[in-house]
mmCIF file of the N, C-alpha and C atoms, coordinates in Angstrom:
data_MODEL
# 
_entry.id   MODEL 
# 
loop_
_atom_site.group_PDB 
_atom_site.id 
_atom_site.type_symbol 
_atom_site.label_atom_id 
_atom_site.label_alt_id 
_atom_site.label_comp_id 
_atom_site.label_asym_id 
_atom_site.label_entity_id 
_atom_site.label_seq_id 
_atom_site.pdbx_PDB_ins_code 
_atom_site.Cartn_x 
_atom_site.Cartn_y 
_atom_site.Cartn_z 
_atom_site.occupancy 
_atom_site.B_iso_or_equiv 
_atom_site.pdbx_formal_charge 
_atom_site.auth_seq_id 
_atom_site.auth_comp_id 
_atom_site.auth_asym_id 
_atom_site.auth_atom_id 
_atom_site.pdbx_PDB_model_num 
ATOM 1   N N  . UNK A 1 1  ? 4.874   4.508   11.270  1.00 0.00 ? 1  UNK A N  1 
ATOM 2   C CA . UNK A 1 1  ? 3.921   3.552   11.798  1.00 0.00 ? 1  UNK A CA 1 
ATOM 3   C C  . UNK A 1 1  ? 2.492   4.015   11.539  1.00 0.00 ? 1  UNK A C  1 
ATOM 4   N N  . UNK A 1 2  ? 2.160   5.263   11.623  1.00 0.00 ? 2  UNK A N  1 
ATOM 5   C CA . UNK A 1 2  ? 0.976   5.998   11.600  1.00 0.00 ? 2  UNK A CA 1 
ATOM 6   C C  . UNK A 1 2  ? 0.433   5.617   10.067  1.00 0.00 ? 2  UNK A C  1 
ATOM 7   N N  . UNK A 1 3  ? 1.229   5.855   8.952   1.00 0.00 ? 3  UNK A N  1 
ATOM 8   C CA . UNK A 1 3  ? 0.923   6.219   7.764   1.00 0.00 ? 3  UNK A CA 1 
ATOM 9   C C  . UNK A 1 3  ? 0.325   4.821   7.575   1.00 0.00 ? 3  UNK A C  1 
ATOM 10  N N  . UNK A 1 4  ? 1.448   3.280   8.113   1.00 0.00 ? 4  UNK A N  1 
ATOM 11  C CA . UNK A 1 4  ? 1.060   1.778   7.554   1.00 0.00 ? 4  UNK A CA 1 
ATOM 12  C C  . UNK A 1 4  ? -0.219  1.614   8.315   1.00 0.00 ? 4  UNK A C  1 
ATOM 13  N N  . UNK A 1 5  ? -0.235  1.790   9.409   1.00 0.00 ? 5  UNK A N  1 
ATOM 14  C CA . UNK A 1 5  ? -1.683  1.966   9.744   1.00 0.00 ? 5  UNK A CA 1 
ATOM 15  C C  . UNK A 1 5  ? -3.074  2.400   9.298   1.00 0.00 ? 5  UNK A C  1 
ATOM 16  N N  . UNK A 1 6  ? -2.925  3.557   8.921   1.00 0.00 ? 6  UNK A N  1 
ATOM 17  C CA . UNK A 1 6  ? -3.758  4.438   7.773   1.00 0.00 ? 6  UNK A CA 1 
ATOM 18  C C  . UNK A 1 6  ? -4.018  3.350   6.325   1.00 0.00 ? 6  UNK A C  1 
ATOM 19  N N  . UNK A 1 7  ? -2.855  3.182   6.165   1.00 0.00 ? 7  UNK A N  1 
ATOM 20  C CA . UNK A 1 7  ? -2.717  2.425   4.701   1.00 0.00 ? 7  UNK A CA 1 
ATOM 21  C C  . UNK A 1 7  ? -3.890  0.697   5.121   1.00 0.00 ? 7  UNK A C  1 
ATOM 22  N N  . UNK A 1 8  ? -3.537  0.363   6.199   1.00 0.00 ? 8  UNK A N  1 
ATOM 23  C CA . UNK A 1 8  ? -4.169  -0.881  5.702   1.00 0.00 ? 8  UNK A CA 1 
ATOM 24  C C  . UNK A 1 8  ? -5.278  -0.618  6.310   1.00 0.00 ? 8  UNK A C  1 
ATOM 25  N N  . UNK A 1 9  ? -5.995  0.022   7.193   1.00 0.00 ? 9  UNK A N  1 
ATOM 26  C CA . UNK A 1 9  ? -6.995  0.750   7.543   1.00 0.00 ? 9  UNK A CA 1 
ATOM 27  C C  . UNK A 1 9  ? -8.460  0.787   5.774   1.00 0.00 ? 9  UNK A C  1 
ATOM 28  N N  . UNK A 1 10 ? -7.705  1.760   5.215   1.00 0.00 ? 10 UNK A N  1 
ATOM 29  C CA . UNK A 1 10 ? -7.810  2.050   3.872   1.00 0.00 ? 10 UNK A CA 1 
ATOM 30  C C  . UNK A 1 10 ? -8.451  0.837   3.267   1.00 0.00 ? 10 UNK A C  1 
ATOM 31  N N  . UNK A 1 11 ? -7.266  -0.089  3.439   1.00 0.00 ? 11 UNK A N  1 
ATOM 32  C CA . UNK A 1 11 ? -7.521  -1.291  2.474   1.00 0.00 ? 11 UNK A CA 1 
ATOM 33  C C  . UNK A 1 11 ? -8.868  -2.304  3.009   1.00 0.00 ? 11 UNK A C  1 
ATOM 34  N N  . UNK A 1 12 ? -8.593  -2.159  4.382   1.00 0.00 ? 12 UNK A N  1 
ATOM 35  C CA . UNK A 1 12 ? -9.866  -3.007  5.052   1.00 0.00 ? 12 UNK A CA 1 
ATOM 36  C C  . UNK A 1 12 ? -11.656 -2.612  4.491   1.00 0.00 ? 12 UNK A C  1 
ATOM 37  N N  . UNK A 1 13 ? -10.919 -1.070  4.269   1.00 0.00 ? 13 UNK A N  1 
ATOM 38  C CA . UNK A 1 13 ? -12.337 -0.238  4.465   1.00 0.00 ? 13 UNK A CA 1 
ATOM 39  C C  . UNK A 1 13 ? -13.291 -0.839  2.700   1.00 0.00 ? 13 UNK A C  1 
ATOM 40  N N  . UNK A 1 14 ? -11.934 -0.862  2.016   1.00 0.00 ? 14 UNK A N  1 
ATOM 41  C CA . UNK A 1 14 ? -11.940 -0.910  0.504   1.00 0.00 ? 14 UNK A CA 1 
ATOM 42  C C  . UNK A 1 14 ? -12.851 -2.640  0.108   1.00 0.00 ? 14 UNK A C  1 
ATOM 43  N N  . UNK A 1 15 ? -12.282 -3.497  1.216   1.00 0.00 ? 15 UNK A N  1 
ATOM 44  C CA . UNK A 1 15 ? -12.780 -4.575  0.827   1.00 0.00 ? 15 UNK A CA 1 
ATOM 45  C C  . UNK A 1 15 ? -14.102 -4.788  1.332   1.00 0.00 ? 15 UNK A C  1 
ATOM 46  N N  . UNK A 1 16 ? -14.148 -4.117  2.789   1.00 0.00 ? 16 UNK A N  1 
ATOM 47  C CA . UNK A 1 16 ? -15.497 -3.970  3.024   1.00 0.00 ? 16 UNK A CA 1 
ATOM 48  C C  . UNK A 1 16 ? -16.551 -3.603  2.198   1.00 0.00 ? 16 UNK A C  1 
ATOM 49  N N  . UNK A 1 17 ? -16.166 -2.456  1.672   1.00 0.00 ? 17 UNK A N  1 
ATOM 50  C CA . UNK A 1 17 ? -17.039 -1.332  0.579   1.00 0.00 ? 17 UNK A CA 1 
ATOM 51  C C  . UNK A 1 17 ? -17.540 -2.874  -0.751  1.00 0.00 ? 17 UNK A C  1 
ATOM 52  N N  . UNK A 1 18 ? -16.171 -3.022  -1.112  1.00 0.00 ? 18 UNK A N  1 
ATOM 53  C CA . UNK A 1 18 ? -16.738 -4.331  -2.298  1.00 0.00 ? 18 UNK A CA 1 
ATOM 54  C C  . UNK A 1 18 ? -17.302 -5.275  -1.749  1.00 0.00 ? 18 UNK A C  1 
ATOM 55  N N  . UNK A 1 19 ? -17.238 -5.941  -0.413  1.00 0.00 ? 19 UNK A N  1 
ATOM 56  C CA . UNK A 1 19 ? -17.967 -7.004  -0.286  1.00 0.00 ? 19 UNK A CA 1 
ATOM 57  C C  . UNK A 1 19 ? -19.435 -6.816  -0.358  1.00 0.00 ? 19 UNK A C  1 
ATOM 58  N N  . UNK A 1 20 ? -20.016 -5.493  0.338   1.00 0.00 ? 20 UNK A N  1 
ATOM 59  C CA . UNK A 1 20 ? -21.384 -4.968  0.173   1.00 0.00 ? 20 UNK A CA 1 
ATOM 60  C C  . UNK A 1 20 ? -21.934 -4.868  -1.074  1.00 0.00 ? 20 UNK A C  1 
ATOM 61  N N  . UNK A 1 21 ? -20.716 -4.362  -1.879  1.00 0.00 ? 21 UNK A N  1 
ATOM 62  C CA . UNK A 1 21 ? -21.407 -4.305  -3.340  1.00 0.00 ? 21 UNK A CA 1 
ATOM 63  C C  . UNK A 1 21 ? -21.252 -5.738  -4.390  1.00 0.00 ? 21 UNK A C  1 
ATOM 64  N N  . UNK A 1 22 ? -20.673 -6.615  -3.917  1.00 0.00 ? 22 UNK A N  1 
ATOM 65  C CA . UNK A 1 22 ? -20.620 -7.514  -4.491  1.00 0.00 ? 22 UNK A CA 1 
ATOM 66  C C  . UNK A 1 22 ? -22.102 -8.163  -4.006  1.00 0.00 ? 22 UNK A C  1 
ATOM 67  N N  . UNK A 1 23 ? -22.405 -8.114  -2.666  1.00 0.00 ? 23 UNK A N  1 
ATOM 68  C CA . UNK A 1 23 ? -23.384 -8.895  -2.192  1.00 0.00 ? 23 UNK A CA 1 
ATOM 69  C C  . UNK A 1 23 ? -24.672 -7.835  -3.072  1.00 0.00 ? 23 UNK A C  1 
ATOM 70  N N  . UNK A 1 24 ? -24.750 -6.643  -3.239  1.00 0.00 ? 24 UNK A N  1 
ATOM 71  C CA . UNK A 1 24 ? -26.032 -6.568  -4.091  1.00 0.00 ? 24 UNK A CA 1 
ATOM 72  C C  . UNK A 1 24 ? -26.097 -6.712  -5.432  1.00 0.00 ? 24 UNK A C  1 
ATOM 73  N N  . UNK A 1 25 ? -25.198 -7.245  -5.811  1.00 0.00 ? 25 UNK A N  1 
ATOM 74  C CA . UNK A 1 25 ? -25.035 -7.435  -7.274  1.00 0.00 ? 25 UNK A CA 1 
ATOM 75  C C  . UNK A 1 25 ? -26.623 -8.172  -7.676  1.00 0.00 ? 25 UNK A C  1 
ATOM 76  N N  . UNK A 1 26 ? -26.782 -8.077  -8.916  1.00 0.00 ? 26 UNK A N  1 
ATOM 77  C CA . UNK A 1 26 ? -28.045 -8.827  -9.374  1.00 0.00 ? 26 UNK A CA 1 
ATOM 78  C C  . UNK A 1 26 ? -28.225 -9.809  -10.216 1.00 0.00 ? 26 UNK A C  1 
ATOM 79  N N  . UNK A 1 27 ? -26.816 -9.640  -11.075 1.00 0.00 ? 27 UNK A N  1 
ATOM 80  C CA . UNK A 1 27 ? -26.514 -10.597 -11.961 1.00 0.00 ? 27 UNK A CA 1 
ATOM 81  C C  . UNK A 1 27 ? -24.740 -10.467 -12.032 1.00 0.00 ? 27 UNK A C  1 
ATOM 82  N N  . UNK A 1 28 ? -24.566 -11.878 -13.011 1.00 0.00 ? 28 UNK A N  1 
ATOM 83  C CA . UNK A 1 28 ? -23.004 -11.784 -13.236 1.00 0.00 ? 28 UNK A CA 1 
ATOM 84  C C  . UNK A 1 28 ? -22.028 -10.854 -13.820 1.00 0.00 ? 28 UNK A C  1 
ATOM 85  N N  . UNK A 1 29 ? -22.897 -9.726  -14.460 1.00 0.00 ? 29 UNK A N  1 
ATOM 86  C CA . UNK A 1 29 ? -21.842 -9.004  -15.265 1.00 0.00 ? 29 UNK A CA 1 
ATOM 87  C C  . UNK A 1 29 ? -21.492 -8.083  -13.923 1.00 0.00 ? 29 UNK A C  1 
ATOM 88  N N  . UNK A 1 30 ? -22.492 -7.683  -13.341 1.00 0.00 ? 30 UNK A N  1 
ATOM 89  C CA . UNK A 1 30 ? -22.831 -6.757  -12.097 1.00 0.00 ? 30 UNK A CA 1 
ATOM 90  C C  . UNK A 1 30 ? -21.540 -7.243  -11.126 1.00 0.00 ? 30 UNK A C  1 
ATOM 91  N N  . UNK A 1 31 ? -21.453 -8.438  -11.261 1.00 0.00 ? 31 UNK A N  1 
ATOM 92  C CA . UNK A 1 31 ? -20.270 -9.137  -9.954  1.00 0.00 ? 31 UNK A CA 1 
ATOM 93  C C  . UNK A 1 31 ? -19.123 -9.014  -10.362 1.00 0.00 ? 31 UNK A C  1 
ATOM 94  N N  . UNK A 1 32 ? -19.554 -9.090  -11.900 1.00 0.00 ? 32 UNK A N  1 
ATOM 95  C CA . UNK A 1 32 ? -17.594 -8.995  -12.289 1.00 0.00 ? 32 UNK A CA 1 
ATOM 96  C C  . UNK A 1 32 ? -17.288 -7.682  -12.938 1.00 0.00 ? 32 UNK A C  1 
ATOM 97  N N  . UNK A 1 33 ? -17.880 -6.558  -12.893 1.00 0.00 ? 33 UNK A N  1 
ATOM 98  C CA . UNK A 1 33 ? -17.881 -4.948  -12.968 1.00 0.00 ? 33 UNK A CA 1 
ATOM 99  C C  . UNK A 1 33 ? -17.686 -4.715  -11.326 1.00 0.00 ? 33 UNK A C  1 
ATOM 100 N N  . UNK A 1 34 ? -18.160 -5.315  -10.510 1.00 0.00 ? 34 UNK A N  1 
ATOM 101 C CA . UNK A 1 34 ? -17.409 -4.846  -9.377  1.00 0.00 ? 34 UNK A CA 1 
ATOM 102 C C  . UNK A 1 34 ? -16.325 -5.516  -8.436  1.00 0.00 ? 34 UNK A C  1 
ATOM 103 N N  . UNK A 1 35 ? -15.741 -6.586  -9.457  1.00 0.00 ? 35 UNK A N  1 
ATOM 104 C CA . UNK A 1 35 ? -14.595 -7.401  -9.054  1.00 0.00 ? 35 UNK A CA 1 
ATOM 105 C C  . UNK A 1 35 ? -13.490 -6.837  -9.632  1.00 0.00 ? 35 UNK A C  1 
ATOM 106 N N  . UNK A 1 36 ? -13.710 -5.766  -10.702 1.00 0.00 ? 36 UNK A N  1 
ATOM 107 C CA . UNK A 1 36 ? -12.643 -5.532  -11.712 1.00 0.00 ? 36 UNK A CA 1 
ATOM 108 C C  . UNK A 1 36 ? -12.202 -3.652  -10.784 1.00 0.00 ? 36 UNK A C  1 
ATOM 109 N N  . UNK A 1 37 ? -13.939 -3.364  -10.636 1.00 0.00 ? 37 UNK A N  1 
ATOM 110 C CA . UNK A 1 37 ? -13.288 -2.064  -9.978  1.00 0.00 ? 37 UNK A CA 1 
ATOM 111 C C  . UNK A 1 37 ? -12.426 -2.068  -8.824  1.00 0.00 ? 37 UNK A C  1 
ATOM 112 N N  . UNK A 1 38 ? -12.898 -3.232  -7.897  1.00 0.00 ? 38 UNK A N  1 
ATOM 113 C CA . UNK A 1 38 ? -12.109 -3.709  -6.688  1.00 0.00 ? 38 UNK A CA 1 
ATOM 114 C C  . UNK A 1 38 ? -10.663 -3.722  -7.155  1.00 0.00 ? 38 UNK A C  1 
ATOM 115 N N  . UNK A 1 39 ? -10.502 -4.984  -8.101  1.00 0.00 ? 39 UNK A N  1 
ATOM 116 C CA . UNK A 1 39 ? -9.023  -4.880  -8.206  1.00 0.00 ? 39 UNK A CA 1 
ATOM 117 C C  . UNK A 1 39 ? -8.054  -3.746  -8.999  1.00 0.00 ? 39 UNK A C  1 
ATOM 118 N N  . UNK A 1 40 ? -8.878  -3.125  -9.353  1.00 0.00 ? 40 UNK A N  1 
ATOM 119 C CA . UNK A 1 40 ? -8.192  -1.543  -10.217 1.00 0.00 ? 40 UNK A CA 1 
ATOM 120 C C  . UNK A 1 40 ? -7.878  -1.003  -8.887  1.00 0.00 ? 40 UNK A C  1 
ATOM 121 N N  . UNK A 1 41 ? -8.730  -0.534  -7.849  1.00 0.00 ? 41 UNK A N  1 
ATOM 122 C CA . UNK A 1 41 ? -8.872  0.369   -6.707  1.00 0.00 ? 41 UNK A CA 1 
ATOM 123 C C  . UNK A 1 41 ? -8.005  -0.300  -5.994  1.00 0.00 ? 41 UNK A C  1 
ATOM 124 N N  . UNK A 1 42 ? -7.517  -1.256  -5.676  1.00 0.00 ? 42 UNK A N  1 
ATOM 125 C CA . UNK A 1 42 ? -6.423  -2.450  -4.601  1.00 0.00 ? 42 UNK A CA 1 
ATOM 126 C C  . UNK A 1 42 ? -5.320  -1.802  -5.409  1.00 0.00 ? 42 UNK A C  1 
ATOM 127 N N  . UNK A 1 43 ? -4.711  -2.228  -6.520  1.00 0.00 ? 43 UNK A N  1 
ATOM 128 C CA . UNK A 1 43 ? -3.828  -1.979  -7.815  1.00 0.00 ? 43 UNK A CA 1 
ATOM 129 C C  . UNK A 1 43 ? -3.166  -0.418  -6.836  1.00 0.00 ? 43 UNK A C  1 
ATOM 130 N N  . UNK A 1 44 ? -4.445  0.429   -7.639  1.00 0.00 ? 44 UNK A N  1 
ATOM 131 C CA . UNK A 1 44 ? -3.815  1.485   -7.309  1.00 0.00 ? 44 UNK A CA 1 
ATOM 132 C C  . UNK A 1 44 ? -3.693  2.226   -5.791  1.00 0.00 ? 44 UNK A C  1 
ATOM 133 N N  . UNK A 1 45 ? -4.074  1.732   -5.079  1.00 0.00 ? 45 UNK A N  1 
ATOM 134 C CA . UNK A 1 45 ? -4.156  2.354   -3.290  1.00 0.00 ? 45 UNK A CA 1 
ATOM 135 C C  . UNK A 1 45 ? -3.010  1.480   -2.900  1.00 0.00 ? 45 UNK A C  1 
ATOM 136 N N  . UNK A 1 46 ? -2.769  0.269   -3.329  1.00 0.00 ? 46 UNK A N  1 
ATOM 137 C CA . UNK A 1 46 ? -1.260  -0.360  -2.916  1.00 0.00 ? 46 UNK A CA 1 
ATOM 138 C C  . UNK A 1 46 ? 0.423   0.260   -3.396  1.00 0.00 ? 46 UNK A C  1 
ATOM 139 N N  . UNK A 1 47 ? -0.015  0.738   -4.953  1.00 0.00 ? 47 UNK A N  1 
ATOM 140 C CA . UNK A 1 47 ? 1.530   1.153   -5.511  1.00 0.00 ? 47 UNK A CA 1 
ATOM 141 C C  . UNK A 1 47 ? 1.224   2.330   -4.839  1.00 0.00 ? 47 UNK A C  1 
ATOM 142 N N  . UNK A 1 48 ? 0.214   3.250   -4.470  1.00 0.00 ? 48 UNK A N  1 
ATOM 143 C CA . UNK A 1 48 ? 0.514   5.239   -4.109  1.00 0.00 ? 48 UNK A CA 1 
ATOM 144 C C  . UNK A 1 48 ? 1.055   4.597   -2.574  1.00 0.00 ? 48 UNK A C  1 
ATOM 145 N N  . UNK A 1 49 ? 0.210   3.588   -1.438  1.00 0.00 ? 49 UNK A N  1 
ATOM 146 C CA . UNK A 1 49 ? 0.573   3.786   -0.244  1.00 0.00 ? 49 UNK A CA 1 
ATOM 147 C C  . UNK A 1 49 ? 1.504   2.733   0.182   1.00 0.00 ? 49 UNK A C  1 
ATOM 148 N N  . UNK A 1 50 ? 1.615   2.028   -1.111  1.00 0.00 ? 50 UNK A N  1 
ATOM 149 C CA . UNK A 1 50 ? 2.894   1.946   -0.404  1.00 0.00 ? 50 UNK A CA 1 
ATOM 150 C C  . UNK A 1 50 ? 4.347   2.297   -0.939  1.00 0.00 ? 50 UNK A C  1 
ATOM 151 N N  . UNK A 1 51 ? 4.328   3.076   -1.043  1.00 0.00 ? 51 UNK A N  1 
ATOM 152 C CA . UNK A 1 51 ? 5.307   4.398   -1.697  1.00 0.00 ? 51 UNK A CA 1 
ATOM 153 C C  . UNK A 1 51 ? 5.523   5.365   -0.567  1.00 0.00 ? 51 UNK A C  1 
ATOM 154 N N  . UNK A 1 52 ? 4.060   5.457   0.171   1.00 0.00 ? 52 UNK A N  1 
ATOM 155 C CA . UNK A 1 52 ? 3.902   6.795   1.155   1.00 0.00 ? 52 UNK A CA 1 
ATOM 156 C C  . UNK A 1 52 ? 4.848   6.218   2.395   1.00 0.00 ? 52 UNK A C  1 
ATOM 157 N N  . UNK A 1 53 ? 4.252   4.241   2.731   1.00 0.00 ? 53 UNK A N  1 
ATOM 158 C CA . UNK A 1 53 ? 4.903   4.165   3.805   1.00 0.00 ? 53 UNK A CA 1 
ATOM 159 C C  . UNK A 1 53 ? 6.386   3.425   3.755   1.00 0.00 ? 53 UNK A C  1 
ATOM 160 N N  . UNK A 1 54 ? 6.891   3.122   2.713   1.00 0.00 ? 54 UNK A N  1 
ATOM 161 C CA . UNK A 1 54 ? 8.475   2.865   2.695   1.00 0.00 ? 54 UNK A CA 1 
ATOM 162 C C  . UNK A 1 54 ? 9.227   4.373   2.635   1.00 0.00 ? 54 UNK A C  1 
ATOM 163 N N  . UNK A 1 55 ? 8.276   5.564   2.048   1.00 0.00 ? 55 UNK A N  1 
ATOM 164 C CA . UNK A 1 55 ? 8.878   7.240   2.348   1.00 0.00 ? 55 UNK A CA 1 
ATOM 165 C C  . UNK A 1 55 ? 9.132   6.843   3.655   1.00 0.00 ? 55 UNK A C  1 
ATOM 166 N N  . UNK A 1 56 ? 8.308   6.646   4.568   1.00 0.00 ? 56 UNK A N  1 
ATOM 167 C CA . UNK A 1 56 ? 8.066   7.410   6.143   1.00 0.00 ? 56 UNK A CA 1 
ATOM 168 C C  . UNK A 1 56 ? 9.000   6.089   6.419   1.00 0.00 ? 56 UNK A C  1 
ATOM 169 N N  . UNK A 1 57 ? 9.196   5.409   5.949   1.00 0.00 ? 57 UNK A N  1 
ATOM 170 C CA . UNK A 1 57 ? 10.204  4.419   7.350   1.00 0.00 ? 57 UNK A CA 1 
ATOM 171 C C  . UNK A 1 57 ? 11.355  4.474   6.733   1.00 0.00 ? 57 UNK A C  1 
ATOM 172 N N  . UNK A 1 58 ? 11.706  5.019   5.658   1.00 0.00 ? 58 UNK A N  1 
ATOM 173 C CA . UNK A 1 58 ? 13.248  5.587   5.105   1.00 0.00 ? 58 UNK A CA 1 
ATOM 174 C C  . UNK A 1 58 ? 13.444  7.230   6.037   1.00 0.00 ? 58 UNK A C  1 
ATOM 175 N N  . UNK A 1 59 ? 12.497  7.817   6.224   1.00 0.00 ? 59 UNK A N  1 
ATOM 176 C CA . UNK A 1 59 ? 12.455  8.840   6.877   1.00 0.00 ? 59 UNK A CA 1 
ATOM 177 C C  . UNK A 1 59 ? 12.809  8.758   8.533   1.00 0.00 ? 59 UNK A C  1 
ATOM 178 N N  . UNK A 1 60 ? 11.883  8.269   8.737   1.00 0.00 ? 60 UNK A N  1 
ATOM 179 C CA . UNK A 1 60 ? 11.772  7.741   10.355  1.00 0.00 ? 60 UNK A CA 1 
ATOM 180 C C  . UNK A 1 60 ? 13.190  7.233   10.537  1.00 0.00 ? 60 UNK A C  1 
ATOM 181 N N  . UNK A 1 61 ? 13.893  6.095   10.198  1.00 0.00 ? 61 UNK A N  1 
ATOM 182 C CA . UNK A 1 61 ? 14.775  5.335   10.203  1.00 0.00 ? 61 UNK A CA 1 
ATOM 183 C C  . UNK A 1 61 ? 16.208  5.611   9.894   1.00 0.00 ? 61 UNK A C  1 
ATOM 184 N N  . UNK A 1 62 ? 16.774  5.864   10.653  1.00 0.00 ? 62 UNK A N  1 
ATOM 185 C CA . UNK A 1 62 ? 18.193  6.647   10.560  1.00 0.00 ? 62 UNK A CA 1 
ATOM 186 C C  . UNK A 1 62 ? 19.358  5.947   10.343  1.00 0.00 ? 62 UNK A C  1 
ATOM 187 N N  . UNK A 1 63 ? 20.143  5.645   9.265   1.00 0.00 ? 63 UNK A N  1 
ATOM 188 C CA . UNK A 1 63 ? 20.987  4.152   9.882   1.00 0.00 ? 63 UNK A CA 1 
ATOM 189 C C  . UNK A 1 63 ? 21.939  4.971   9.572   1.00 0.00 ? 63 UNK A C  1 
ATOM 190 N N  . UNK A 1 64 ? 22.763  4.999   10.392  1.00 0.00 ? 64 UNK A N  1 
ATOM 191 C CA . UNK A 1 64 ? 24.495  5.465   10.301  1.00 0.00 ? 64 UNK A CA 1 
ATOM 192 C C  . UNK A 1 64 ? 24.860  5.215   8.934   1.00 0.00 ? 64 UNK A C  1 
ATOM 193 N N  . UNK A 1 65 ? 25.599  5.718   8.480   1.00 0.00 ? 65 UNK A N  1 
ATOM 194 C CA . UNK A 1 65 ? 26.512  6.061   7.006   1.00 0.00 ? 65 UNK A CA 1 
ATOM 195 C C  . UNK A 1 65 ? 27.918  5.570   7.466   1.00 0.00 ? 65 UNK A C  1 
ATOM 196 N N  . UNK A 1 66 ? 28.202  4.223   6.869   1.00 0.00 ? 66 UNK A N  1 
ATOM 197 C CA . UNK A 1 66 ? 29.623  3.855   6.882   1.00 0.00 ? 66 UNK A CA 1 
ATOM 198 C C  . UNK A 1 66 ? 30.578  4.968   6.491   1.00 0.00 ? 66 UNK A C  1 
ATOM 199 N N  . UNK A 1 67 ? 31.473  4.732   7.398   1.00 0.00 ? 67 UNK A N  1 
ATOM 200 C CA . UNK A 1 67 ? 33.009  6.085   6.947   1.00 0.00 ? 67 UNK A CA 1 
ATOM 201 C C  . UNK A 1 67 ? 33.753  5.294   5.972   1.00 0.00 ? 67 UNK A C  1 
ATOM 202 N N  . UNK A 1 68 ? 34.577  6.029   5.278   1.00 0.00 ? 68 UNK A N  1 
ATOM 203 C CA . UNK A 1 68 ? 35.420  5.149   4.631   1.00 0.00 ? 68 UNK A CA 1 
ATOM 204 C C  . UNK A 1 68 ? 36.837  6.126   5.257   1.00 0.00 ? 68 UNK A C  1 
ATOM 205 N N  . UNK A 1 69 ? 38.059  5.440   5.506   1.00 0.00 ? 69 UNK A N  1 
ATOM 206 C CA . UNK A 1 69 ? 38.405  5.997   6.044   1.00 0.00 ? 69 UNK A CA 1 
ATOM 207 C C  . UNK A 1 69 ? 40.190  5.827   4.936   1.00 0.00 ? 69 UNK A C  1 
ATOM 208 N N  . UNK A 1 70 ? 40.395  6.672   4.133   1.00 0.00 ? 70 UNK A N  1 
ATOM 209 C CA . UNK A 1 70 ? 42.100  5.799   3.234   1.00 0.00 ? 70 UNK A CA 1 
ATOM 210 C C  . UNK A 1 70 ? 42.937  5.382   4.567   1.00 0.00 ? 70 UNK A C  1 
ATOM 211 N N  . UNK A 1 71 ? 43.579  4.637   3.890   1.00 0.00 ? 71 UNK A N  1 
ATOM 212 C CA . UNK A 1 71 ? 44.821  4.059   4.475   1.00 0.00 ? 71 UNK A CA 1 
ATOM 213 C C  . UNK A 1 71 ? 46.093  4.172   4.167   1.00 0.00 ? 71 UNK A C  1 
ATOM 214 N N  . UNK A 1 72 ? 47.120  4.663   4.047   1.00 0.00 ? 72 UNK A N  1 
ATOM 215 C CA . UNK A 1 72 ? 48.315  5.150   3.665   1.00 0.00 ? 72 UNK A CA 1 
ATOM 216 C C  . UNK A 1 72 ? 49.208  3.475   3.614   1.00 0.00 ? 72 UNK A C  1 
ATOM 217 N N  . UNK A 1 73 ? 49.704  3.460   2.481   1.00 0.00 ? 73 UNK A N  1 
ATOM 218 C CA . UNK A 1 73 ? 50.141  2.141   2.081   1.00 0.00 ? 73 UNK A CA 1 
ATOM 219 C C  . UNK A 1 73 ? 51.145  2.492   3.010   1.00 0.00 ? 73 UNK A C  1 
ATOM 220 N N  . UNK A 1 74 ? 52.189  1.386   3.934   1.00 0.00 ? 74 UNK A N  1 
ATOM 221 C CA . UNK A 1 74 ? 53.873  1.174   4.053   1.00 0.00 ? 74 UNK A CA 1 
ATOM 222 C C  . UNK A 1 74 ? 54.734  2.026   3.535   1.00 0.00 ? 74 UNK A C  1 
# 
């Protein structure tokens, strides 16, 4: 729970960060050099964390292991 927390924490912080820099942009190339870094930086902070938090809830998450049990035919 901690880690998905962290993770979208992260992401909030990330869009924040671009919206500021989108808003000082000065011209169009300026907006779409920092629309492209945005979505490189989303890209990659989504495949690492969320890797980190399907680890931790395969971890966390314990599910019993079916038995198999033979059966001796008749």
């Amino acid at each position: 729970m901690k880690e998905a927390l962290e993770f979208n924490a992260s992401c909030l912080q990330d869009q924040a960060d671009y919206l500021k820099k989108l808003a000082e942009s000065t011209n169009p190339a300026d907006a779409v050099k920092c629309q492209l870094d945005f979505a490189q930086q989303c890209w990659s902070r989504s495949f690492g964390g969320a890797w980190r938090v399907f680890d931790s809830l395969r971890i966390n998450t314990s599910s019993p292991r079916p038995t198999w049990q033979a059966h001796d035919s008749p």
